[in-house]
N, C-alpha and C positions, 0 to 999 in steps of 0.2 A: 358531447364533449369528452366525457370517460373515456367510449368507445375509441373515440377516437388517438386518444391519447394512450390506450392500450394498444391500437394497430400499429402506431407509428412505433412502439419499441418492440413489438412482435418481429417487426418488420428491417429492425435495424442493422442487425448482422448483416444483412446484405446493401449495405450502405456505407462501405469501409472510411471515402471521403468525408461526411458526417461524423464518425465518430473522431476521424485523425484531428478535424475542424475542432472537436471540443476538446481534445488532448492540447493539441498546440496550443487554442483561445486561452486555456487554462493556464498554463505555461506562461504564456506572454502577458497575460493578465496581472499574474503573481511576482511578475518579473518586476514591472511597474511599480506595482504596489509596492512591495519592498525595496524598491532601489527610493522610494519615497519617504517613506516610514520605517527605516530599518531595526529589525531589533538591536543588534549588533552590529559592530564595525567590523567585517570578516577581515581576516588577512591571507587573502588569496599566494599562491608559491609564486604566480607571476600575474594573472589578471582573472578577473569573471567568467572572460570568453573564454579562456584554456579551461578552468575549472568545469563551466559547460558542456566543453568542448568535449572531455572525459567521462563526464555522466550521460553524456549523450549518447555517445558508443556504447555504455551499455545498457541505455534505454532501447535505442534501436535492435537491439539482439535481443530484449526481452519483447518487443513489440513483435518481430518475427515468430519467435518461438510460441507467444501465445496467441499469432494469428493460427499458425498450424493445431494448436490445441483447440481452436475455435470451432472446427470441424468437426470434431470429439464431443464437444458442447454441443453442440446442434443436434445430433446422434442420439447420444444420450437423454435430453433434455423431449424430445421427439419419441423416445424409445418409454420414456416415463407417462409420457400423453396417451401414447396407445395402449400401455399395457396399463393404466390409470395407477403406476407405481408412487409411492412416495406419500411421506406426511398430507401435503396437498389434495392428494386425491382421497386419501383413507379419510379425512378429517371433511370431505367435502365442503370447502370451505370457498369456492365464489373467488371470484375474481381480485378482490378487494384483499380476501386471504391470503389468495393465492402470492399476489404480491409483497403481503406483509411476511408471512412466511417464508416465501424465499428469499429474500433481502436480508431478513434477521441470519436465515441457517448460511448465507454468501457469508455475510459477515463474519459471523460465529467460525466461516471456515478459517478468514482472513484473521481469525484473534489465535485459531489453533494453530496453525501453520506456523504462526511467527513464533508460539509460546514451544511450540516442537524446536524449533530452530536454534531457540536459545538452550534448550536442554540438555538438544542432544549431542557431543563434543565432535561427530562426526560432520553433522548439517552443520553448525556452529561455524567451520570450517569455511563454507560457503556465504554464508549470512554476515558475517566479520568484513564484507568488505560493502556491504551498505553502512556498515558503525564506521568503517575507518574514514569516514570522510571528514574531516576535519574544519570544515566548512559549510554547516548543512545549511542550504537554502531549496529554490524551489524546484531545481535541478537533481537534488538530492533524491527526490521521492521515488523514481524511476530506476535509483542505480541499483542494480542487484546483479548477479553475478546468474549466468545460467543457468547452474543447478540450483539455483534458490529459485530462480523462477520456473522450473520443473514443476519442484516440489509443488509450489503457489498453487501451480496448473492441476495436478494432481488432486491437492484437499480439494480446492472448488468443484472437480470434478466426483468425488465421494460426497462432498453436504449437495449438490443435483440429485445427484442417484438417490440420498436418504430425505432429501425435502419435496421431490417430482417437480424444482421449480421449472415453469414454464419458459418459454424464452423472454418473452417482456420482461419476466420478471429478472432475469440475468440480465440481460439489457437495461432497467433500470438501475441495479446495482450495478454492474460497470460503468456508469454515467458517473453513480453518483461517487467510487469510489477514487475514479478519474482528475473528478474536482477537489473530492476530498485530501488524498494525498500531496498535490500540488498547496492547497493551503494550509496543510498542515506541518510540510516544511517551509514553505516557504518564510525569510528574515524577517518578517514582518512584526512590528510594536504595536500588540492592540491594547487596551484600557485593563487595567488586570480585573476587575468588575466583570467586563465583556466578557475576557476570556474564562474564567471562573463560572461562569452563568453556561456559555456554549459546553463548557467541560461536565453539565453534569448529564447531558443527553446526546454530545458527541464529540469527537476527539477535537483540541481546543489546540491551536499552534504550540503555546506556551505548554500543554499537556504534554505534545510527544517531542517537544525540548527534552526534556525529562528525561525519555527513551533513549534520549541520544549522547545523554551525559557519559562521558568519559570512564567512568568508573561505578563498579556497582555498591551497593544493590540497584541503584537506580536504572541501571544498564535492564535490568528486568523486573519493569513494568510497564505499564502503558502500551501493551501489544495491540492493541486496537486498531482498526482499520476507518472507520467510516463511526461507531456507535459506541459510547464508552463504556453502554450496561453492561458488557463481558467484563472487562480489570474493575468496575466496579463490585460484580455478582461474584466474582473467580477469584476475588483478595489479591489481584494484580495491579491495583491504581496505586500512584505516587504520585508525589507534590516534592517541590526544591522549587525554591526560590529563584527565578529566571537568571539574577544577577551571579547565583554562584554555576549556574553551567555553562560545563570546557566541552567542546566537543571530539570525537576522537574513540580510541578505543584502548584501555590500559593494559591488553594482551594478545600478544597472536599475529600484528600487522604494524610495520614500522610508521610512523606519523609522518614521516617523511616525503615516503613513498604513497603517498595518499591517492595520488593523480598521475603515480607509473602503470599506464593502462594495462601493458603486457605482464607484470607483478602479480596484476590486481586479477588478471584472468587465471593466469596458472598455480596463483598462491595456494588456491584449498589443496593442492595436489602434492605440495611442498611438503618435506620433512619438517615437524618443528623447529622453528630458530635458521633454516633456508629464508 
């Protein structure tokens, strides 16, 4: 059963329907749920579907651009097997390792990237138009502006090269970080118990609320992707009260224009105050 459960995400890159199947199921799953349970009453500019409609567009450009990077990963990840490169292999660490290891270092890529992003006033620039949404729900998790998903593409592809993870094991972290993002935007009211408890071993809805609050410092913490040991280990976790977060961004991008898709593309390129 292992075995076999290891061939099946060895195997998975080349299965692109499969993977779109749990992208979308995810999606529409969350969609449910929160249009059921909602945390908040959103006040969309004109409806759901438009707001969709706009992260969608730039879900689809990040979906293209990291099927091309996909290529790179294969390469790479292939190039780490035969040259027996990376933690993985130095550490001789079995199959079981191998996945734990690379999951953790994918992760760990997915906490650095975002913690760069916020830092740096340049990336920042790019990354300001996943905050400017004004409306985060399950839609939200996808929206990223090209050059953020460059970047994305890039650290994943440095913690491969420094962890040898194999492909199952990027395949299982894409799985799981696929589901994870979709619920951890997505509007959804869970039990604050529940959430509090999922928060102390991975990212918790109500956790990356937090991230999404309107103004800092809260704006910079909870960089977590999938596992919350990093903002826990890294003094990057925060807590606020579900009730007092505004979503939005308090500089850099008009609230307004939250879901002007052509704004939202050519913004990082803008002079300040354009």
């Amino acid at each position: 059963m292992w075995e076999n459960f290891i061939a099946h995400f060895q195997t998975m890159e080349q299965r692109p329907v499969e993977r779109m199947i749990i992208l979308v199921g995810g999606l529409l799953f969350f969609w449910i749920i929160e249009g059921a349970i909602p945390l908040f009453s959103l006040r969309y500019k004109k409806n759901k579907a438009q707001h969709a409609g706009v992260n969608f567009v730039l879900t689809v450009m990040h979906l293209i651009l990291h099927t091309g990077l996909a290529f790179l990963i294969v390469i790479l990840s292939d190039w780490c097997l035969h040259q027996q490169f990376g933690l993985i292999y130095w550490f001789h660490s079995g199959v079981l390792g191998a996945v734990i290891i690379g999951v953790l270092a994918l992760d760990f890529s997915s906490w650095l990237v975002h913690w760069v992003m916020h830092k740096n006033k340049f990336l920042w620039r790019f990354h300001i138009i996943h905050h400017s949404d004004t409306n985060v729900d399950v839609t939200t998790g996808l929206r990223h502006h090209p050059g953020d998903s460059l970047l994305r593409g890039i650290f994943f592809l440095l913690l491969i090269f420094i962890s040898g993870a194999p492909m199952y094991s990027v395949m299982i972290y894409q799985t799981l970080v696929v589901m994870t993002t979709a619920f951890t935007h997505a509007n959804i009211n869970l039990p604050d118990k529940l959430d509090k408890t999922l928060s102390y071993f991975m990212i918790s809805p109500n956790m990356h609320k937090v991230h999404h609050h309107w103004k800092l410092p809260y704006t910079d913490t909870n960089f977590g992707a999938v596992f919350s040991i990093w903002d826990r280990l890294l003094g990057t976790f925060g807590k606020l009260n579900k009730k007092e977060i505004r979503y939005g961004i308090d500089q850099g991008y008009p609230e307004e224009k939250d879901e002007d898709i052509v704004l939202l593309l050519k913004k990082p390129f803008l002079k300040e105050g354009e």
